[in-house]
N, C-alpha and C positions, 0 to 999 in steps of 0.2 A: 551630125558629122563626127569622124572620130578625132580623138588625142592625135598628134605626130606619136611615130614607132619611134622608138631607141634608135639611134643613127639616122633621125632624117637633120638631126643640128638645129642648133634654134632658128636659123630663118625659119623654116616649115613651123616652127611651132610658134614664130611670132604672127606667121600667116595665119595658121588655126585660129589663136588667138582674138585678132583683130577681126577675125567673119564669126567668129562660132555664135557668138552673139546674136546677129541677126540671124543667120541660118538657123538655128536651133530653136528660134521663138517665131514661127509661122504668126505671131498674132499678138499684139498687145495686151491684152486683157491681162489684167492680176490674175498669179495664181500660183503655184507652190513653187520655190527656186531649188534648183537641184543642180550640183555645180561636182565636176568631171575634171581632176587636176593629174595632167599627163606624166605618164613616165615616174611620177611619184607616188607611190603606194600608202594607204592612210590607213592606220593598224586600228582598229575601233573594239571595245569588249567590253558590257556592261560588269556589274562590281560582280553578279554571283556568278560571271563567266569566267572571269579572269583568271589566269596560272598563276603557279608561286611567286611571280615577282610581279605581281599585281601593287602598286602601291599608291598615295595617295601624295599631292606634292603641295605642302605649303611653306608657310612661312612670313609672316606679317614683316615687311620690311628687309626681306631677303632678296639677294640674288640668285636663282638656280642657273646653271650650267651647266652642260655635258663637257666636263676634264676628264683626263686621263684618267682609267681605273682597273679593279680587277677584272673587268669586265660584265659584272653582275648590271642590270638595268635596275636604276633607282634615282631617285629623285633627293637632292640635299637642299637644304635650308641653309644658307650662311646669311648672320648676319649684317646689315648694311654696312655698318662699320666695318667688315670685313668680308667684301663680296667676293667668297671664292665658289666659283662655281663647283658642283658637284662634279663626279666623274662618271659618269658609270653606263654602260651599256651593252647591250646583249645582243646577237643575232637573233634576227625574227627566223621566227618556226613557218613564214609563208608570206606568200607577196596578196595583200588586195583581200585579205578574207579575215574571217573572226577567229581568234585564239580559241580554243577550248581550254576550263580549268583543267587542269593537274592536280592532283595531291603533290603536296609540296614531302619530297621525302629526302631532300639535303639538305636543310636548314639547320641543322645540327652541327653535323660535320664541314660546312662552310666556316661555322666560326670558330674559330681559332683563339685560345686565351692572349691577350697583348704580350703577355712575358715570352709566351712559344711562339710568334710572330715567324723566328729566323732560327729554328733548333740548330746546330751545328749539324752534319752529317757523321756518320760514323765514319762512312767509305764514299769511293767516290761511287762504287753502287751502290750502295743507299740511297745515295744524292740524287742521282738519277733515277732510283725507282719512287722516291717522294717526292717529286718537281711538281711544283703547284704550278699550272697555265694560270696567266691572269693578262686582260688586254689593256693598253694604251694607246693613248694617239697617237698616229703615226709621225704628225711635224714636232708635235708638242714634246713628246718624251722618244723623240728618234734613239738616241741613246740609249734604248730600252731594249732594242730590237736585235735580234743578232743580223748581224752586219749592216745597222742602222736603217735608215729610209730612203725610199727616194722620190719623197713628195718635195713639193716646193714651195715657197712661200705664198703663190699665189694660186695653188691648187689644193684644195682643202676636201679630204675624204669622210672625216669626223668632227663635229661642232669644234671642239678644243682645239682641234687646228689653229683657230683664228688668234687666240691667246701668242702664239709664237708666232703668228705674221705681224700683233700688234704690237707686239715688244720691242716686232726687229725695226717695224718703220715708224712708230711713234714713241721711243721708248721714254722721252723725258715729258711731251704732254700729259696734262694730266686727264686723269683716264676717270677720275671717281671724286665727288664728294658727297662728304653725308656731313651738318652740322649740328644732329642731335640725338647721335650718340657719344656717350663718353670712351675716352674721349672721342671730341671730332675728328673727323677723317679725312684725308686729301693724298689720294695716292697714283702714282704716273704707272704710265702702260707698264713699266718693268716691274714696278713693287707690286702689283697686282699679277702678274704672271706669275711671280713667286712664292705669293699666297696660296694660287689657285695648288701651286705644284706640292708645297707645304702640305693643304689641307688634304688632299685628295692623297697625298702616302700615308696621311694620318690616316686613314681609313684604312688603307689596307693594315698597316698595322695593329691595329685595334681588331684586326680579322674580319672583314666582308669579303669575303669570296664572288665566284663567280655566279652563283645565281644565289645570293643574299638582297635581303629588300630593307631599306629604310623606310620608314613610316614616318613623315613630317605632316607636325600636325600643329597648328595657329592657334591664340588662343581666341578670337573673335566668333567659332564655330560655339552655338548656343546649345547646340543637342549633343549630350552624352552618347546618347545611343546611335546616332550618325557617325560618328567617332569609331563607336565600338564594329559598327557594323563595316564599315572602311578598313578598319586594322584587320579585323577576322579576314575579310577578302583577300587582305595585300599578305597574311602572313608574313610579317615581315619579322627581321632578326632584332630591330632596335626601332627605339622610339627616340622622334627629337622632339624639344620641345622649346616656345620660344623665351617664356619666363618662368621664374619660380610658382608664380601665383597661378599660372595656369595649371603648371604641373599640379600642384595640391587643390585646385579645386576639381581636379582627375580623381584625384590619388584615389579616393573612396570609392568612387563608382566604379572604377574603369581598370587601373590598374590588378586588382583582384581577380580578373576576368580577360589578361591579357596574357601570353607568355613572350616576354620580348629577354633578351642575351642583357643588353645594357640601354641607358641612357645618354643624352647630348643636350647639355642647355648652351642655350645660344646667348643670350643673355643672360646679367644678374648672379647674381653670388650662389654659389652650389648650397653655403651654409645654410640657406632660406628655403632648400630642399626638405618637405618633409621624410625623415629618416626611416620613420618605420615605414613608409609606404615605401621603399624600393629597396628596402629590407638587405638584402646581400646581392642586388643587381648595380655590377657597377655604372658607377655617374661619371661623366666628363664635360666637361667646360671647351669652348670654342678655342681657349687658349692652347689648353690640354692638345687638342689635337695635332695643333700647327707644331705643340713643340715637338710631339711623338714623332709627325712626318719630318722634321730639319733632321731628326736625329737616325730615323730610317733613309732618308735619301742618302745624310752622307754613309751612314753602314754600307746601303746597295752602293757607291761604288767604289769602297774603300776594301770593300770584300771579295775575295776570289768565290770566296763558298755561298755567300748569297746569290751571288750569278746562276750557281750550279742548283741551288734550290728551288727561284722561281723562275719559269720559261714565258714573254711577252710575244704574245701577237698583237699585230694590228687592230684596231678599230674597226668594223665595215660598214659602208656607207646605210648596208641594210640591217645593222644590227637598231636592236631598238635604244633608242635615248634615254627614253623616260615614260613615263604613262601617269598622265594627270586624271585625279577622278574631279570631273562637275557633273553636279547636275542643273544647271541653269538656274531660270526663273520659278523651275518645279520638277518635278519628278525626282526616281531614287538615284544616287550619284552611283555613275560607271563611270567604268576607266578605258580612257582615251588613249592610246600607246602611238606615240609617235616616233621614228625613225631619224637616223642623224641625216639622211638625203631630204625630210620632212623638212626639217629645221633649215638647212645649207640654202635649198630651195626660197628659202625666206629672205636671208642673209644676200643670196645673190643676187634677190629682182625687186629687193625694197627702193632701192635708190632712184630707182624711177619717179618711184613715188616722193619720196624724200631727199633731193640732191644737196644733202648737208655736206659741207666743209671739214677737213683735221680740226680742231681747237672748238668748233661752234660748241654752243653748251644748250642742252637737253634740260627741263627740270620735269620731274617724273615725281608723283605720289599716289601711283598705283602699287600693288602690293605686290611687289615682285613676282613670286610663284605664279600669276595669272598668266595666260599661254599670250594674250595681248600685249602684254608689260616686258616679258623674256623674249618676243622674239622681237619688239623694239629694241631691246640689251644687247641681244647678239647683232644686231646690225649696228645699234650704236658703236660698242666695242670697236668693231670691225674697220672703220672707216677715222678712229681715233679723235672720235668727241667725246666731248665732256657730257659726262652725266651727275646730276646732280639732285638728290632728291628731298623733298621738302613733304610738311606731312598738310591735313587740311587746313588745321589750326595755325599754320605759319606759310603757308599760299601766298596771302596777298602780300607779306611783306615782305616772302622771296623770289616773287616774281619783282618788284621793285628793286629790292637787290642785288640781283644775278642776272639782271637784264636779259634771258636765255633767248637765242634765235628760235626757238620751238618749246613746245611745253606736248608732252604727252598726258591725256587723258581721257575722260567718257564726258556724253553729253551733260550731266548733272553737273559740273565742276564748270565748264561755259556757258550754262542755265544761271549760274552762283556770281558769275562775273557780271552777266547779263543784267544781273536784279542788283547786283553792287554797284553798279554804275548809272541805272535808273536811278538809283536811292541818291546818291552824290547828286544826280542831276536836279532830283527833287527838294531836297535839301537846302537848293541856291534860293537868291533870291529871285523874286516873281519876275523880274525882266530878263535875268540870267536863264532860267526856267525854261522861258518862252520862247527866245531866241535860240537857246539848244536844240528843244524838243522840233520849232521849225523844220531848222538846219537841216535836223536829221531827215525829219520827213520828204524834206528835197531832195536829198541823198539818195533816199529810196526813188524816187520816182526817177533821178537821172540813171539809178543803177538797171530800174527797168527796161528805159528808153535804151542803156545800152546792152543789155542781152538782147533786146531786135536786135539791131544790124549786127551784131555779133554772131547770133546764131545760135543762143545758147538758152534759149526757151522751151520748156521741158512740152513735150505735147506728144498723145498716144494714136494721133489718125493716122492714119498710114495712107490717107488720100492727099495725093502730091499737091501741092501748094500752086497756085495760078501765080503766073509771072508778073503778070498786074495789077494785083495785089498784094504782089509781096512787095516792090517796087514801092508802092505808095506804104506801106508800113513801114518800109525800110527808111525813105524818104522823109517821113512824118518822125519818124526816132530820132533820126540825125539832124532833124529841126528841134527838137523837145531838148535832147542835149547836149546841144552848143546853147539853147537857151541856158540852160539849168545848171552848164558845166562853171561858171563866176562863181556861182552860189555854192555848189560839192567845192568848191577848191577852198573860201571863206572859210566853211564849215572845217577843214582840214588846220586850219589853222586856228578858229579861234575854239573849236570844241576836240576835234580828235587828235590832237598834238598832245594834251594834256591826257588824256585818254592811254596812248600808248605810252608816254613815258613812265605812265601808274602802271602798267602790266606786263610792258617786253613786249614780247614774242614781234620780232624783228621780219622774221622771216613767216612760222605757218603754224598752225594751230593743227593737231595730230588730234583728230576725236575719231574712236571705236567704243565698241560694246553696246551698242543700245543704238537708238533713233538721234537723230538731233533734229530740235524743236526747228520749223521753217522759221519763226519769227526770229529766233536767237543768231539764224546759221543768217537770214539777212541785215539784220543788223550788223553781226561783223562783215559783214561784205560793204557795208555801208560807210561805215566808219575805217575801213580800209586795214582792217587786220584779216590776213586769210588765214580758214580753217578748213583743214581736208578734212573731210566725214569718210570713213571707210565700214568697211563689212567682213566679216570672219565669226570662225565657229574655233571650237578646239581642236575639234575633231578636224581641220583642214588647215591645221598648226600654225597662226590661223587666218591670217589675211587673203583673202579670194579676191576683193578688189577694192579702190579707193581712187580719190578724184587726183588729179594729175593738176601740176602749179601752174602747167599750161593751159588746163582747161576744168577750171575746178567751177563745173556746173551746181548748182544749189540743188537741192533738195532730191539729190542721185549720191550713191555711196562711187559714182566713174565706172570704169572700164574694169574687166578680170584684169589681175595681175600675170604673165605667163607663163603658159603654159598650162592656161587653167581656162577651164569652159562653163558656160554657163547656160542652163536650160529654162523654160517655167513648162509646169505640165498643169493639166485643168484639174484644179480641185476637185472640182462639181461634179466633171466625167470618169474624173479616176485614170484619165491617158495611161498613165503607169500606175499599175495598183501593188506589183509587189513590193514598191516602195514606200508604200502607204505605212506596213507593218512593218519594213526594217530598212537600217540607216542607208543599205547600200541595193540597188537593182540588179539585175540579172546582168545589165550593160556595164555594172559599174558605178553608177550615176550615186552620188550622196544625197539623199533628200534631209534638205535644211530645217525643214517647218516654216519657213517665214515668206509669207505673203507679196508677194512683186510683179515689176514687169520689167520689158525692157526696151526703151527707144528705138522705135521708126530709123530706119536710116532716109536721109531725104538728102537729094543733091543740093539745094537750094531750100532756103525759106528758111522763120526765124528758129527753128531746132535744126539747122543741117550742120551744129557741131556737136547733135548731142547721142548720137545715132550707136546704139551700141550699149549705152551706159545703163545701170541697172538702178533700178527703185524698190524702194523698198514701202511696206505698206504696213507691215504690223506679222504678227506672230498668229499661224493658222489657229493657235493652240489659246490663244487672247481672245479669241471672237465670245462675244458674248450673245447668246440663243434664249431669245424673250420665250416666253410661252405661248404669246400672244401674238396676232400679227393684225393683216388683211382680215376682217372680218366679212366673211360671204356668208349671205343667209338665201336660201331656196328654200320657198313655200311649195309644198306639192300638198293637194289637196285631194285624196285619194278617199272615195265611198263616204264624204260627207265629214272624213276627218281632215283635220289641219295639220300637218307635222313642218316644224320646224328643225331644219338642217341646217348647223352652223359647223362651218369649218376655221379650226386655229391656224392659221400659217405662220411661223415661229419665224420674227426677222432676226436678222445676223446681222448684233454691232458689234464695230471694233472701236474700242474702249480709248484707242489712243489719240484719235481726233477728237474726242471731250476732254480728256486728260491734258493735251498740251493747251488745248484752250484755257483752259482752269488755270494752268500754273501760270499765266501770268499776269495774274490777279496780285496784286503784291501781300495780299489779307491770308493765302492760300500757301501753305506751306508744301503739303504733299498730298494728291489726292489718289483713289484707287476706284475705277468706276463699277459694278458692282449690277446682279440682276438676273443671272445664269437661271434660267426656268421661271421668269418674274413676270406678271404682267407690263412692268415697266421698269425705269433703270436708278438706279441710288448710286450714292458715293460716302465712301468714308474719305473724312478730310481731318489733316493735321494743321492747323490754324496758324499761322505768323504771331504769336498774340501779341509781338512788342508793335507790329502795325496793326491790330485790330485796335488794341488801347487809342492809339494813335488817333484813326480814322473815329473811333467813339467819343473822344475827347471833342474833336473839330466838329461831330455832329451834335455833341452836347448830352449822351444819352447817358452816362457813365452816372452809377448811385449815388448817394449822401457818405458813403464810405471809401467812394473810390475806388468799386469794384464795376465790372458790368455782367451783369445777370445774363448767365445760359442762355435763357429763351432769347433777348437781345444778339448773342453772337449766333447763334442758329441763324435769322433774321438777315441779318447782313451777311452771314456767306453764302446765302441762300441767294440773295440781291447778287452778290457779287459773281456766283456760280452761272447764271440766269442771264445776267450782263454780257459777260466773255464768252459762253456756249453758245449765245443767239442764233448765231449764224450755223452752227453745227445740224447736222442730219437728226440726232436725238435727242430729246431733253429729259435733263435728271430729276429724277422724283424727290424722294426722301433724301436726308443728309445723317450719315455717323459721324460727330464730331469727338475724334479721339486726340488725346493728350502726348500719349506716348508717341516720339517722331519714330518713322522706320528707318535702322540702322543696319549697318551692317552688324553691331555684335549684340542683338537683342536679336540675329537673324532672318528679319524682315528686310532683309535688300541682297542684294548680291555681290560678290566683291568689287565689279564693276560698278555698286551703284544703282542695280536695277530693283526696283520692286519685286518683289516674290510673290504675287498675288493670292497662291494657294496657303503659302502661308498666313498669311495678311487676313484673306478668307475664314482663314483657321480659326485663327486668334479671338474671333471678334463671330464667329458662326453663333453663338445668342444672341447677338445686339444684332446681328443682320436679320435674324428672323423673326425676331421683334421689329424691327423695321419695316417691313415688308406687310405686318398683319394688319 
């Protein structure tokens, strides 16, 4: 079915919406998800495609933003302590299609030296024939505009927009905290609009023009030549950078091999700057900036002849925002160009999903720049909550602190809570123990009893459900618990009271980026903290869908958000094949990569509230293809000879039904399942060793020194491995038990949190193939 047209209004496209789901999936079966977001154009161009203002957007602990600017598309890095969002955006060259590069041939004459920023004019024709065009947003810097604007506060054309909605109606809330930078931060909607406007004239100042590129770049990325090859792409006019120490462990490789105008440290002292590396490029400091732009703002409008020098246009809803490059869990990083209708689109239909309050408080320790994290910002922002962000090392004692109604993050960090509250539990003593672990287990069975008659039992038949049979399950639930409901309520007081007063989240747990483990997502449904699990890419800026507070089904990422459609096409048959080889179809349709289906609609019976909602199953690109399968043998015995005919039929596992199994082994840190062309399947495992000790200690195994010998821990993760897979479709062969955990700045994860398999692979491609032999 298609998108609603431009002027059919959102009813039409809440209707789309709400059917495209089933109409679009004739059939349950997993298979490749491909999702069709209306009336919104999604700018997509891998790295060696991308035009001159191809850039790259990071920044560990940053805010990015689309503010006001010259108009150039680029991506800024501001520090947390000073979350001013970037400005910058360009009109797209085309609606729905791929950029082609450009040679970049203004990159020169964009930059401007800081001191020539505002030459005087000679004449007032001079003035007029050197008028530099540069754009702004249109509510943000109305004043900008010859004979101002006429947006309004609740009609927003350009992301930055929302900075002057939130100043005028939340101006004294506070809008931001960060408590560890120095100093600490704590700033209300008005002192942060004033930053942003600060920073983003510092820029022009300092000379970015209209199609100049910053190049923000983290210091957590492990490969030089990833770097180097990102920057080459983005051509850009300036490097930011977010410490000194990152800078210089650049400086040798990288810098030699770059041509950037100047630098921006975000953090930390300039003097810590190695000097001969940036030789006669000048440096500037975060502070640096903000003071240029106070001093340029009031110039612009203290002056009659700066008026006359630069001419502002609007913002347009289709110019481009920003273009983040990822490459995910694998492959080379492209860049993703997303548009300010892209982002807006986000901003205006998250609340559905999230119906936070003025004042609620948010805590966030994702790393800004990520497209998950920012377009959580911009909606936070928007609606005048607190955001407050905490890093992993201080989590659990600011989630105690700050008691936040929501906490934004990915499944690894409610995996982290999950195992930290097991250990507490374990910890007690043996009657304390016994009674919790019960408890809980009752929990789970009354939470089952009540998704029966609820209706919110996830199932893919699509043969209608007998009336007399659902009656008598329905029946038999609402016998199970009102039994069991004394006991959930007990449990609510004598174990989950203590529970959430350790962790907050009052109201709902925000998890994207990855899978969330079933056993984790029911546990907290058990113990009565809810967590929505959602779904998004970059490339679809980025949320496509997530469970709703009224109907947050387990083990479903919920409903498309609107205006957004969702298909599955058959892997196996190729339904759509010229979507196989690139991100978008002939029709338009984005193909994801990621394995799903999507609920039956059913009038009646125990799924008839789940009908619509999308699942998820794993990454097409994750399946791991044994060598080996079905073994058929056919003897034909032809003229007295025997020939023996054996055929290999290669099964297809997906690695993440062992993997979640495994993790919650408490002994089992991180696992990676392993086997691509294998006869059978391995894992590399990163070990918990302070619970192996533990667990050795209680079985007695540990040396005459105090240590436990290799082959012993092999042994017991092998036991433990074997234990918790039982149940699982494959079982794991051989074991790598590696030392180093996988991190995000050793490059083995992803800034979400996810494994990188290929690299992981990488790393360790001898020891697997010793493995294997």
């Amino acid at each position: 079915m298609r998108p609603p047209r431009p002027g059919e209004g959102h009813e039409a496209a809440r209707r789309d919406t709400a059917t495209s789901a089933h109409l679009s999936c004739p059939s349950p079966m997993p298979g490749v998800v491909a999702l069709y977001r209306s009336r919104l154009p999604i700018y997509s161009s891998r790295a060696s495609e991308a035009n001159e203002m191809s850039l790259w957007i990071a920044g560990t602990g940053a805010m990015l933003a689309a503010s006001a600017s010259s108009g150039q598309m680029a991506g800024l890095c501001v520090p947390r302590r000073s979350p001013t969002p970037p400005l910058l955006a360009r009109r797209g060259r085309g609606r729905g299609r791929l950029l082609p590069r450009r040679p970049a041939t203004l990159l020169r004459r964009d930059l401007r030296p800081a001191a020539a920023a505002s030459p005087p004019p000679q004449s007032a024709g001079s003035a007029i024939e050197h008028q530099v065009r540069k754009k702004c947003s249109p509510l943000l810097e109305s004043a900008l505009l010859p004979g101002g604007s006429d947006s309004t506060l609740h009609e927003w054309k350009a992301v930055p927009d929302i900075w002057r909605t939130a100043a005028e109606k939340y101006a004294d809330l506070v809008a931001v905290v960060d408590p560890y930078h120095e100093p600490p931060t704590e700033w209300t909607y008005t002192q942060l609009e004033q930053e942003i406007l600060d920073f983003s004239q510092g820029l022009r100042a300092i000379g970015i023009m209209a199609t100049g590129a910053i190049n923000v770049v983290r210091g957590t990325r492990s490969s030089d030549e990833e770097l180097f090859q990102i920057y080459t792409h983005s051509e850009s006019i300036a490097l930011v950078v977010d410490s000194p120490q990152f800078f210089n462990r650049l400086a040798e490789s990288f810098m030699s091999r770059i041509n950037t105008r100047f630098i921006v440290l975000l953090w930390g002292d300039k003097s810590c700057i190695d000097s001969q590396a940036i030789k006669d490029i000048p440096l500037y400091g975060y502070k640096d900036i903000i003071e240029l732009g106070r001093e340029s703002r009031n110039a612009l409008f203290l002056s009659d002849e700066q008026g006359q020098q630069d001419v502002f246009e609007s913002i347009s809803p289709e110019d481009v925002a920003t273009l983040i490059y990822t490459s995910g869990t694998s492959g080379t990083p492209k860049g993703v160009m997303l548009t300010h209708r892209n982002l807006l689109h986000q901003i205006n239909n998250l609340w559905e999903i999230v119906p936070a309050e003025p004042g609620d408080r948010f805590l966030s320790m994702l790393p800004t720049w990520h497209a998950y994290e920012r377009a959580c910002e911009y909606f936070i922002f928007s609606y005048g909550i607190q955001q407050v962000y905490t890093t992993v090392k201080y989590l659990k004692e600011d989630l105690q602190r700050y008691q936040p109604q929501y906490i934004i993050s990915v499944p690894l960090v409610y995996e982290t809570l999950y195992i930290s509250i097991h250990r507490q539990i374990s910890s007690s003593s043996a009657a304390r123990k016994i009674i919790a672990l019960s408890l809980i287990k009752i929990s789970f069975l009354y939470m089952e009893a009540k998704k029966i008659y609820e209706g919110t039992v996830l199932s893919n038949n699509l043969v209608k459900p007998s009336v007399i049979a659902y009656m008598m399950k329905w029946l038999w639930a609402r016998l199970v618990a009102a039994f069991l409901w004394p006991l959930h309520n007990l449990a609510k007081i004598l174990v989950y009271k203590k529970i959430h007063s350790a962790i907050g989240i009052s109201k709902a747990g925000i998890s994207g980026g990855g899978s969330l483990p079933m056993h984790v997502d029911k546990f907290f449904e058990a113990i009565g903290i809810k967590v929505q699990n959602g779904y998004g890419l970059t490339e679809t800026s980025p949320v496509v869908a997530a469970r709703r507070p009224f109907c947050n089904v387990l083990g479903t990422v919920g409903h498309p958000i609107k205006h957004t459609e969702i298909k599955i096409f058959d892997i196996e048959t190729g339904e759509n094949p010229s979507a196989t080889n690139e991100a978008f179809d002939q029709e338009g349709w984005f193909s994801t990569g990621d394995v799903g289906w999507i609920v039956p609609h059913h009038a009646m019976g125990p799924s008839r509230q789940c009908g619509g909602m999308i699942v998820l199953e794993g990454r097409a690109k994750d399946t791991i293809v044994l060598s080996t399968g079905n073994l058929v043998c056919a003897i034909i015995v032809y003229l007295f000879l025997l020939t023996l005919a054996i055929s290999f039929v290669g099964e297809n596992v997906e690695p993440a039904e062992i993997e979640e199994a495994a993790s919650r082994s408490t002994l089992i840190n991180q696992i990676v399942v392993i086997g691509q062309d294998q006869r059978r399947l391995g894992a590399i495992i990163v070990p918990n060793n302070d619970e192996v000790l533990a667990e050795a200690k209680r079985k007695s195994i540990l040396g005459e020194d105090g240590e436990l010998a290799k082959d012993k821990v092999m042994n017991m993760l092998y036991d433990e491995l074997r234990t918790w897979t039982a149940h699982c479709s494959f079982r794991v062969g051989p074991i790598l038990v590696v030392d180093e955990p996988f991190t995000i700045d050793n490059g083995l994860m992803t800034p979400t949190m996810k494994i990188r398999r290929d690299k992981v692979t990488d790393k360790y491609r001898r020891e697997i193939e010793a493995l294997f032999k």
